[in-house]
Structures are given as C-alpha cells and as structure tokens.
C-alpha positions, 0 to 999 in steps of 0.5 A: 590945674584941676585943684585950682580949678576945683577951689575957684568952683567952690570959693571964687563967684567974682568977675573978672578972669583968674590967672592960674600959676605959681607966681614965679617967673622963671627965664627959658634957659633955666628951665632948658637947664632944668629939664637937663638936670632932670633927664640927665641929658649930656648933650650940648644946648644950643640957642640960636641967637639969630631968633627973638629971644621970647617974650622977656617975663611971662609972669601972671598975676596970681593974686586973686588965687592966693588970696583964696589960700592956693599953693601949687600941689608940685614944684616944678622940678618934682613936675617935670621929674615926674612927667620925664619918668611916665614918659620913659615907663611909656617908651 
C-alpha cells in the first residue's frame, strides 16, 4: 500500500479516485483455504449457510494504477506467510 501510495505522490495528478489492489479476485473460501494451509491449522472450517454469503466479487478497477507500472511487492500468500510468522514471534 505505502509503494503504491508513494507512486501515485510522484506520478499520478488526475482526478478521480485511484483503486489500490492487485486486480485479482479472489472468493472468502479460498482465501479461509489459504490462510489454513498457511498456518497449518488442522481443525474443520465451518460456514454458516444460514448467513448471506458476502458480496459476490469485490474486485476494483486497478487499471489507472497499472498504467503507472504498479505491481503488488508481496503475493498474497507470501503476505499472509509473513504476517502469520510476526504474529507468532509476538505471542
């Protein structure tokens, strides 16, 4: 977020706002798939269905940012990999 920030302070003076992503979507059950790969957590995922699923995409329009040559420094994975390991170097 602070690199595409930075990049926008330097080479972006439009109007009109600027969606930070990585233009990929990505549905709630692979990520809670994901993040238990991740943290190599062996317990069962429950979804209650009883609940609205969420909004069906919530992918943003990140083209004004790759225009400008922004790429995302950290794959998700690596992201969440990394955050899991401070947290646990925390606790």
């Amino acid at each position: 977020m602070a690199s595409a920030c930075a990049l926008l302070l330097n080479r972006y003076d439009e109007a009109g706002p600027v969606n930070i992503g990585c233009g990929e979507d990505l549905p709630i059950s692979e990520l809670a798939s994901l993040v238990r790969e991740v943290t190599d957590y062996q317990g069962q995922i429950t979804w209650d269905t009883t609940k609205p699923d969420g909004t069906p995409r919530k992918l943003l329009d990140v083209t004004r940012l790759t225009e400008l040559g922004f790429k995302p420094a950290v794959e998700l994975r690596d992201g969440i990999a990394a955050t899991y390991e401070w947290w646990l170097n925390q606790h």
